[in-house]
DSSP file (Angstrom, degrees, kcal/mol; ACC not computed):
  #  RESIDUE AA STRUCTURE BP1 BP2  ACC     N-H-->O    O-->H-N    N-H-->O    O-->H-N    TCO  KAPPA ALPHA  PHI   PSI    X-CA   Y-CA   Z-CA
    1    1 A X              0   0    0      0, 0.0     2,-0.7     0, 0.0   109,-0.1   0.000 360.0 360.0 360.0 118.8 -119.1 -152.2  111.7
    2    2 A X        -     0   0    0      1,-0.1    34,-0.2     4,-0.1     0, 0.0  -0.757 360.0-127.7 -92.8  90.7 -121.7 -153.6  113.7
    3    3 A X     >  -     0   0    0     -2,-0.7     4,-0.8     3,-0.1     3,-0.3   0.617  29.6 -92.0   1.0 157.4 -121.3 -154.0  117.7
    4    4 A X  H >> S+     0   0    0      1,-0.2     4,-1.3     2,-0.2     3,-1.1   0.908 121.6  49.3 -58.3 -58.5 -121.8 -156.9  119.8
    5    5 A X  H 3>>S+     0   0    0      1,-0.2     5,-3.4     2,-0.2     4,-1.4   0.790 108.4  54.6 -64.3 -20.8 -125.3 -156.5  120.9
    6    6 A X  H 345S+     0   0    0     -3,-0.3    -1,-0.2     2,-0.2    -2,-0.2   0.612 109.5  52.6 -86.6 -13.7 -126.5 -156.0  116.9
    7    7 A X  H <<5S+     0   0    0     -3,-1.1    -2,-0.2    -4,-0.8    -1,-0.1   0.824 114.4  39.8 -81.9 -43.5 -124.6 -159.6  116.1
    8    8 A X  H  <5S-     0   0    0     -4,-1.3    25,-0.3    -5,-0.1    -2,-0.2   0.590 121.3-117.3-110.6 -29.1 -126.4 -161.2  118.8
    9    9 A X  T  <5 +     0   0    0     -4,-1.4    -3,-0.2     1,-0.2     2,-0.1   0.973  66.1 130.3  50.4  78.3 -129.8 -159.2  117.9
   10   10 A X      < -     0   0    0     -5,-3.4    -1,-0.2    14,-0.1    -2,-0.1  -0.744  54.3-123.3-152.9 112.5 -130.4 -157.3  120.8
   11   11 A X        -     0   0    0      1,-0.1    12,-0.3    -2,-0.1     2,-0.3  -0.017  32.5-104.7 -85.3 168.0 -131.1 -153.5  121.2
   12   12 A X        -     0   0    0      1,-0.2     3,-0.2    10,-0.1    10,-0.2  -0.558  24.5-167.5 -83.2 134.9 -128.9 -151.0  123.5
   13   13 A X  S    S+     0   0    0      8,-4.9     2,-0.6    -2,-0.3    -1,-0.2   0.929  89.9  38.7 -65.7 -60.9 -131.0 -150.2  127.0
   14   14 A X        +     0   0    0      7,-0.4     7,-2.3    -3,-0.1    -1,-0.3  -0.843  65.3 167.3-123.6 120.7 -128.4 -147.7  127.2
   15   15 A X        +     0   0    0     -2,-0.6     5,-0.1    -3,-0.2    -1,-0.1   0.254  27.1 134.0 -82.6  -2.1 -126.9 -145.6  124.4
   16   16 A X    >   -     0   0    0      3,-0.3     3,-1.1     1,-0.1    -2,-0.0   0.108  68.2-110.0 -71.2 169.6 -124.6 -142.5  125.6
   17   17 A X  T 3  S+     0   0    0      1,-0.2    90,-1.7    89,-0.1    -1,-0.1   0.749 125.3  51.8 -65.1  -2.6 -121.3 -141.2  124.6
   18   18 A X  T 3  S-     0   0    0      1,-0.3    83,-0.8    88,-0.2     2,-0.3   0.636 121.1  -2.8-101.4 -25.9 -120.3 -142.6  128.0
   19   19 A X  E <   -A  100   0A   0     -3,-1.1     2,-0.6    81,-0.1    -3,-0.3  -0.790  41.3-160.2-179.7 146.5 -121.8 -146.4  127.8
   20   20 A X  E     +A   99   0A   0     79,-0.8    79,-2.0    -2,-0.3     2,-0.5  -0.904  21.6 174.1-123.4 143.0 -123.5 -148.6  125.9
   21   21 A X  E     -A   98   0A   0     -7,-2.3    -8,-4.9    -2,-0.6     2,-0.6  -0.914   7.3-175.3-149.1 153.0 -125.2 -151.7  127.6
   22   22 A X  E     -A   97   0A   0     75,-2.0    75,-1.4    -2,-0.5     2,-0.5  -0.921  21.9-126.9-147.3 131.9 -127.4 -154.4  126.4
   23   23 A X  E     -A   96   0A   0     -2,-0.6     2,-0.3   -12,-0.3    73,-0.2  -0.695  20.5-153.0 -90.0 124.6 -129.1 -157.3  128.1
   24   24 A X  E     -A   95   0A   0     71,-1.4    71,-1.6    -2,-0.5     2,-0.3  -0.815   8.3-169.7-108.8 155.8 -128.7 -160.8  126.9
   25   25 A X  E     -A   94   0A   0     -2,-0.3    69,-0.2    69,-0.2     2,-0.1  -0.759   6.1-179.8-145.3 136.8 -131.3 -163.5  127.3
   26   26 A X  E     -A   93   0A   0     67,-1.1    67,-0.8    -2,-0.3     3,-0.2  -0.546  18.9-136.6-171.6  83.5 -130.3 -167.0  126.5
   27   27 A X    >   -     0   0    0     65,-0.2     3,-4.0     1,-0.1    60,-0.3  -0.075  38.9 -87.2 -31.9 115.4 -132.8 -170.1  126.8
   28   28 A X  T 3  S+     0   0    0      1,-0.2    -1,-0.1    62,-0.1    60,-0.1   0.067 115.2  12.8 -21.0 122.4 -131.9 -173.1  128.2
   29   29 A X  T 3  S+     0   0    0     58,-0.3    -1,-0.2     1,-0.2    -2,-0.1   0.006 104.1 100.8 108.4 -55.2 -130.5 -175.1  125.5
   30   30 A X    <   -     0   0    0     -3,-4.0    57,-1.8    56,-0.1     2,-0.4  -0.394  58.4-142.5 -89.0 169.0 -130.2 -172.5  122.8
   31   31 A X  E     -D   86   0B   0     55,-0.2    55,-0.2    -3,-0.1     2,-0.1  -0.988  13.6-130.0-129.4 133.2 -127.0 -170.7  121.8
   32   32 A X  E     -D   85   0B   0     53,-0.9    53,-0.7    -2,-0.4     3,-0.1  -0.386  41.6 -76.0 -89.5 165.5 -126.8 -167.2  120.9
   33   33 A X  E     -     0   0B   0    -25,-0.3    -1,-0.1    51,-0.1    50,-0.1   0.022  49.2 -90.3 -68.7 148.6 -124.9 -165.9  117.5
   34   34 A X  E     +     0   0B   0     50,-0.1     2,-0.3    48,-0.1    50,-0.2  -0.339  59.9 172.3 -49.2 146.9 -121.5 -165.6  116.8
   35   35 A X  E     -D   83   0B   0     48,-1.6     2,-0.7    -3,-0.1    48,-0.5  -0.980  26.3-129.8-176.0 127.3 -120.4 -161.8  117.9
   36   36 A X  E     -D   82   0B   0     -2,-0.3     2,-0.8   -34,-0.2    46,-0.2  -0.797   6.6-161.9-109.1 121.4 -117.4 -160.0  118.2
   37   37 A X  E     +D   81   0B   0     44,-0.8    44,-1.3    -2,-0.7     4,-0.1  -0.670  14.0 171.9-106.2  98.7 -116.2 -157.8  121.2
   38   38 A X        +     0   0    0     -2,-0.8     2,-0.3    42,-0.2    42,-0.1   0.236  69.0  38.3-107.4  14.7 -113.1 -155.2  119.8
   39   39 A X  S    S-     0   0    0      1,-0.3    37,-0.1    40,-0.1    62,-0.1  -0.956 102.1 -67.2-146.1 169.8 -113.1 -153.3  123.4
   40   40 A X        -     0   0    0     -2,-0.3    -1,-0.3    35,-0.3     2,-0.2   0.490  48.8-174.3 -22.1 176.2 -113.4 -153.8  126.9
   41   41 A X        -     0   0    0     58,-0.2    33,-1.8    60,-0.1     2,-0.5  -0.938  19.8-140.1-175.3 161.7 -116.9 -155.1  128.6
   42   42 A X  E     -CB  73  98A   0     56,-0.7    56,-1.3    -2,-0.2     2,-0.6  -0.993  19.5-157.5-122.9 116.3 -118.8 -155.9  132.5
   43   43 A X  E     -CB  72  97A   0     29,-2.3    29,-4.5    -2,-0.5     2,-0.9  -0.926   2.3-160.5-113.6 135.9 -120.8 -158.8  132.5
   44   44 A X  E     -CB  71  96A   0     52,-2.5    52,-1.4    -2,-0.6    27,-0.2  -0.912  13.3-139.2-123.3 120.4 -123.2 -158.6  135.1
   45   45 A X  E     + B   0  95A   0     25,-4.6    50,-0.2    -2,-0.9     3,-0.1  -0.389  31.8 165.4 -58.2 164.6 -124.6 -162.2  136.0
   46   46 A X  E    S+     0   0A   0     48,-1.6     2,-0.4    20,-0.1    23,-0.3   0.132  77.3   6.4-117.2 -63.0 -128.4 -161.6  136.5
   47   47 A X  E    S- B   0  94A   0     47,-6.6    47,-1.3    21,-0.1    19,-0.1  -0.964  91.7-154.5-110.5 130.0 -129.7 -165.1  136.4
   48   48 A X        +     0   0    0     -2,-0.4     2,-0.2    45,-0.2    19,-0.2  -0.385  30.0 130.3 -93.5-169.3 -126.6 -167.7  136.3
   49   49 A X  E     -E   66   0B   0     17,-0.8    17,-2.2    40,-0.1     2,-0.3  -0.908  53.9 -45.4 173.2-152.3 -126.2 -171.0  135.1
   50   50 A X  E     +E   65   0B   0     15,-0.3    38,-2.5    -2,-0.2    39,-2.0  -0.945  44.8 172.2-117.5 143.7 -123.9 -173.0  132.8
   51   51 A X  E     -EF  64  87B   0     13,-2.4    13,-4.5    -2,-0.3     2,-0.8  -0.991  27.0-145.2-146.9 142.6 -122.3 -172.3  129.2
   52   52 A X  E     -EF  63  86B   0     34,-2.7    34,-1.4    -2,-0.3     2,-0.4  -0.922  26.5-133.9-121.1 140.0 -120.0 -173.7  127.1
   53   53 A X  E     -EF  62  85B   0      9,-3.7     8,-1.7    -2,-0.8     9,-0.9  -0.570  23.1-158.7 -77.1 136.1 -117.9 -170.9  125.1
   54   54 A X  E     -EF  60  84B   0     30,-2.6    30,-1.7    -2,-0.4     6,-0.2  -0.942   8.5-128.2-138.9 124.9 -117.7 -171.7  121.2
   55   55 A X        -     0   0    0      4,-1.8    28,-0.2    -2,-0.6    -1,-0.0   0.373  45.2 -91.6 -30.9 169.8 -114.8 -170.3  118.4
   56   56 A X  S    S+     0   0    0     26,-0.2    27,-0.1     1,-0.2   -22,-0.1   0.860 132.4  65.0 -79.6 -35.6 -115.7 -168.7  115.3
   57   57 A X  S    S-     0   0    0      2,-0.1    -1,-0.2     1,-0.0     3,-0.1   0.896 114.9-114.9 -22.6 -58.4 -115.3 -172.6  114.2
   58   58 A X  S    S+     0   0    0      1,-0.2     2,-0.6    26,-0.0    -2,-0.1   0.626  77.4 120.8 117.6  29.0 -118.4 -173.7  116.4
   59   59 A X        -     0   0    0      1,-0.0    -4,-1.8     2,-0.0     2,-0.6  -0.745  67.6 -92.1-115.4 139.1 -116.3 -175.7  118.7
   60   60 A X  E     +E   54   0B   0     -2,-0.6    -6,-0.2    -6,-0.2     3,-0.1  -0.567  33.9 173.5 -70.9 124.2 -115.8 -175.4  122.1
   61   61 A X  E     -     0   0B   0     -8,-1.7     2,-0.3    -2,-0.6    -7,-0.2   0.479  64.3 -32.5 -93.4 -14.5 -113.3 -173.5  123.9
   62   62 A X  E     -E   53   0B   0     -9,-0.9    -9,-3.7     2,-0.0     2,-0.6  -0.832  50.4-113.3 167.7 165.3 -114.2 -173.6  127.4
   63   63 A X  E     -E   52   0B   0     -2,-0.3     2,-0.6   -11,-0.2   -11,-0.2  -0.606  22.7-163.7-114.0 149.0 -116.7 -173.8  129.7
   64   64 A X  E     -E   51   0B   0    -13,-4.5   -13,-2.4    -2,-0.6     2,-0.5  -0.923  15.0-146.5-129.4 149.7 -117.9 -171.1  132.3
   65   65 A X  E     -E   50   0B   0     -2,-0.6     2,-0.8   -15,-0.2   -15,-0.3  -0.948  18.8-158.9 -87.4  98.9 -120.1 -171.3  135.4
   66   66 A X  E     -E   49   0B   0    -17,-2.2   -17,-0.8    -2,-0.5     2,-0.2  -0.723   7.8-155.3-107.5  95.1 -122.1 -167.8  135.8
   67   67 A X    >   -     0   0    0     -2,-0.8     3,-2.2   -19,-0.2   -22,-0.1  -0.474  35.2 -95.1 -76.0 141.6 -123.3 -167.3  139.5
   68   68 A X  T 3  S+     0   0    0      1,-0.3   -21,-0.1    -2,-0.2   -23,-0.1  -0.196 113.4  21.1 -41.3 154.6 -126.3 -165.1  139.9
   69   69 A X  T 3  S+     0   0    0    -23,-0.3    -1,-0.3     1,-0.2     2,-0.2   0.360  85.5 145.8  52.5   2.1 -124.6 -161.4  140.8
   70   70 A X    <   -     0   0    0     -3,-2.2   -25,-4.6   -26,-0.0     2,-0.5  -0.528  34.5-159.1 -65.5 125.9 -121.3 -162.1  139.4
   71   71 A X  E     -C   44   0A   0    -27,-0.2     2,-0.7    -2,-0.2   -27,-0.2  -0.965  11.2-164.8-112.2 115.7 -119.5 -159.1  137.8
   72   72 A X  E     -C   43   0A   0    -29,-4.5   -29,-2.3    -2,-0.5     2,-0.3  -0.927  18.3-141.6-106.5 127.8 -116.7 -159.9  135.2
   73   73 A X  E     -C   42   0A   0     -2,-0.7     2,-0.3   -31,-0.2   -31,-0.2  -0.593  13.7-169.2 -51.8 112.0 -114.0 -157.7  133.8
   74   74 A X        +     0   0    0    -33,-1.8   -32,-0.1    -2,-0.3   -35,-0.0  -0.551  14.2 176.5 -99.5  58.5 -113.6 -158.7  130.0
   75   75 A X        -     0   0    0     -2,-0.3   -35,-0.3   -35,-0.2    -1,-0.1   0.699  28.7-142.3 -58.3 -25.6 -110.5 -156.7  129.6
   76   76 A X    >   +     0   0    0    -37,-0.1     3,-3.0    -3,-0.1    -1,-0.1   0.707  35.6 163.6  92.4   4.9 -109.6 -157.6  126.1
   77   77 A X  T 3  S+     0   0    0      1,-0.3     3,-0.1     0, 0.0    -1,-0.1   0.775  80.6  39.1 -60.6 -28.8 -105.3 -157.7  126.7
   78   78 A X  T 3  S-     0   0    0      1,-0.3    -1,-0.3     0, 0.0     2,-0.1   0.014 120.6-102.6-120.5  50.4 -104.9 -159.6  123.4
   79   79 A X    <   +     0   0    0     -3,-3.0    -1,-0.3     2,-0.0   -40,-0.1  -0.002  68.2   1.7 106.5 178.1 -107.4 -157.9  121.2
   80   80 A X        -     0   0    0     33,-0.2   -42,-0.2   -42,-0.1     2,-0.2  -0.124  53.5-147.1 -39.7 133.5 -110.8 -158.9  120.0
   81   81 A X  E     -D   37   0B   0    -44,-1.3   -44,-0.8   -26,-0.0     2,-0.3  -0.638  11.0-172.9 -96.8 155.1 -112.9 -161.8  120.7
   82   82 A X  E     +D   36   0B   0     -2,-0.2     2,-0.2   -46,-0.2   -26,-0.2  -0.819  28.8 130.3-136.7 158.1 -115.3 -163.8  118.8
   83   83 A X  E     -D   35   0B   0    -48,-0.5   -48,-1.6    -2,-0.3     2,-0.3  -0.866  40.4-140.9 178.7 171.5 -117.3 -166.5  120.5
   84   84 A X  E     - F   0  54B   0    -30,-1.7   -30,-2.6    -2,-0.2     2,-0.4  -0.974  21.4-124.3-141.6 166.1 -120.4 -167.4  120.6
   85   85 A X  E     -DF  32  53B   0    -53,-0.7   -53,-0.9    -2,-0.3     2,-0.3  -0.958  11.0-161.9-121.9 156.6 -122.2 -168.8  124.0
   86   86 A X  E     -DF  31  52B   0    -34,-1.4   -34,-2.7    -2,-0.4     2,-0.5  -0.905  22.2-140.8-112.8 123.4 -124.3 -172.5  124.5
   87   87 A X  E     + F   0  51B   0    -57,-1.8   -58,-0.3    -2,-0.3   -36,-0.3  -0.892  25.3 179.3 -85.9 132.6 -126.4 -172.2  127.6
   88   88 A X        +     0   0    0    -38,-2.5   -37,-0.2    -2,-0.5    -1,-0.1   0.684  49.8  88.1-112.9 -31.4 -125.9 -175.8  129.0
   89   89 A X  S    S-     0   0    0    -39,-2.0   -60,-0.2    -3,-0.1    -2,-0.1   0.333  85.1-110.6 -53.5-169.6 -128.0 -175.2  132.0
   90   90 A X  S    S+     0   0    0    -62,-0.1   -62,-0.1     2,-0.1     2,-0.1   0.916  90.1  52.7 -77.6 -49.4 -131.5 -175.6  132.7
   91   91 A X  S    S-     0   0    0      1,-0.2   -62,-0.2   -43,-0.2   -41,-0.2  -0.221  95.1 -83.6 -67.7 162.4 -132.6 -172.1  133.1
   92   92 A X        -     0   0    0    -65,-0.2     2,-0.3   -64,-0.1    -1,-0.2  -0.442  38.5-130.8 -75.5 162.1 -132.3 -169.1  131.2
   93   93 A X  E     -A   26   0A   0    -67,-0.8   -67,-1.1    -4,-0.1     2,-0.3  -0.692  18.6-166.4 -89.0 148.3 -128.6 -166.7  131.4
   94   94 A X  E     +AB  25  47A   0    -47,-1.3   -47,-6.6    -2,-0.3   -48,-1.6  -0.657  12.6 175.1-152.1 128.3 -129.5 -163.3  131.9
   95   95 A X  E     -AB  24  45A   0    -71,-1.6   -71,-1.4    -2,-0.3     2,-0.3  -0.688  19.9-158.1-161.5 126.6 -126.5 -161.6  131.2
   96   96 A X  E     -AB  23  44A   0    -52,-1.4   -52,-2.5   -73,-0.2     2,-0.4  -0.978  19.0-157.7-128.1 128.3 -126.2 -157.2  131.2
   97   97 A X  E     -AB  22  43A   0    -75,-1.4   -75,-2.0    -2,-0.3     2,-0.5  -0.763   1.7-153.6-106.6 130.6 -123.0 -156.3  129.0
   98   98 A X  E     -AB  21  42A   0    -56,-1.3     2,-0.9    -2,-0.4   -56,-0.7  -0.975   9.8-144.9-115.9 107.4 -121.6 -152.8  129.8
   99   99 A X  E     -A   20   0A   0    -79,-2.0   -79,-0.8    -2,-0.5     2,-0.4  -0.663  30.6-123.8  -7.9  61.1 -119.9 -151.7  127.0
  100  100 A X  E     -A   19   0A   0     -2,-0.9   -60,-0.2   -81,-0.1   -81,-0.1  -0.532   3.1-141.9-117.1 152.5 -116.3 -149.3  128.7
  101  101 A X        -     0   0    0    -83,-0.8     6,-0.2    -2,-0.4     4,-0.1   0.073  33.8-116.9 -58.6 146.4 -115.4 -146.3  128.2
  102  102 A X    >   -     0   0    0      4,-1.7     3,-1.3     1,-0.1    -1,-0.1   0.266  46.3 -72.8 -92.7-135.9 -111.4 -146.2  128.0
  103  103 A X  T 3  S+     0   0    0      1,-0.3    -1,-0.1     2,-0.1     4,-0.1   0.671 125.8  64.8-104.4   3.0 -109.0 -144.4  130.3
  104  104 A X  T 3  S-     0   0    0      2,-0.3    -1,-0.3     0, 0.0     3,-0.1   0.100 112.4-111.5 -72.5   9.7 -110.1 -140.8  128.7
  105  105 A X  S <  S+     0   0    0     -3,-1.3     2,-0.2     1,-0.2    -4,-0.2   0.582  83.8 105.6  77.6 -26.6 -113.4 -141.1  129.9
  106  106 A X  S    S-     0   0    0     -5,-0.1    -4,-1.7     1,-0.1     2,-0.4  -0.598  76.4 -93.1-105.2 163.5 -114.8 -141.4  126.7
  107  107 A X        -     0   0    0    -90,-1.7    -6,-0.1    -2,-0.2    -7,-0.1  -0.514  35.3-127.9 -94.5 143.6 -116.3 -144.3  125.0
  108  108 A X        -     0   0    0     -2,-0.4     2,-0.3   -90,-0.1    -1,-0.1   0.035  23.6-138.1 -70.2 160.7 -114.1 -146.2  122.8
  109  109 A X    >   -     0   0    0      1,-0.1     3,-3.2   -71,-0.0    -1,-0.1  -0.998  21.4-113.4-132.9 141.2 -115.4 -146.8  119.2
  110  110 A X  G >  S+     0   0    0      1,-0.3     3,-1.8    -2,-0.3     4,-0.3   0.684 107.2  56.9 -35.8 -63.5 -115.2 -149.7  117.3
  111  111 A X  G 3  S+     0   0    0      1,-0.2    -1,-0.3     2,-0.2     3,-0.1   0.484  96.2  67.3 -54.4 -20.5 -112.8 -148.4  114.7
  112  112 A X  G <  S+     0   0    0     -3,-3.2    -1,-0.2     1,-0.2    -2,-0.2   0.497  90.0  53.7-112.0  33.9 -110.5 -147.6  116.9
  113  113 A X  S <  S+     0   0    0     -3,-1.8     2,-0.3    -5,-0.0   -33,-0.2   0.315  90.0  92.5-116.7  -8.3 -109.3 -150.8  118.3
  114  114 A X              0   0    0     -4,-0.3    -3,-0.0     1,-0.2   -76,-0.0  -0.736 360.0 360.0-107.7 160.8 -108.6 -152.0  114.9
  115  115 A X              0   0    0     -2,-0.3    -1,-0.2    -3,-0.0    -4,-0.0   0.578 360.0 360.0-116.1 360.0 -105.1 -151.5  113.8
């Protein structure tokens, strides 16, 4: 089962049994691939902008504003996402995904979020 950042074709910065995180880049304009997110996540704004969120359909489901330095909690409470994101702004997103560990300390693995 291939992780979020390998959907998106993007390599981990950091790989340990404790977190995994990977920086996404997204050109004005362009929309990165459909990807699915089975545990928790941080998104850490780097550069903001505008996005519209799109289904496994291609449609849009909502739209987000991403201020520079913005941290979000992706908690996950009713299971896995798929989406994909449209950068709508001008600028590029850069966007750092933390990958967290669950309330053991340790980091959760894919396989065990599906039931």
């Amino acid at each position: 089962m291939n992780g979020p950042w390998e959907e998106i074709g993007t390599p981990l910065v950091v790989d340990t049994p404790h977190a995994r995180v990977w920086v996404e880049r997204i050109p004005a304009g362009a929309t990165r691939p459909l990807h699915t997110h089975r545990v928790p996540w941080l998104t850490v704004v780097v550069n903001g902008g505008q996005a519209d969120i799109l289904g496994p359909d291609g449609h849009r489901t909502g739209t987000v504003e991403l201020a520079s330095g913005q941290v979000k909690l992706n908690p996950l409470p009713d299971g896995p996402v798929r989406h994909a994101m449209h950068n709508t702004g001008d600028g590029e997103l850069v966007l750092v995904a933390i990958q967290l560990p669950d309330a053991t300390g340790e980091l959760v693995e894919e396989q065990k979020m599906i039931s």
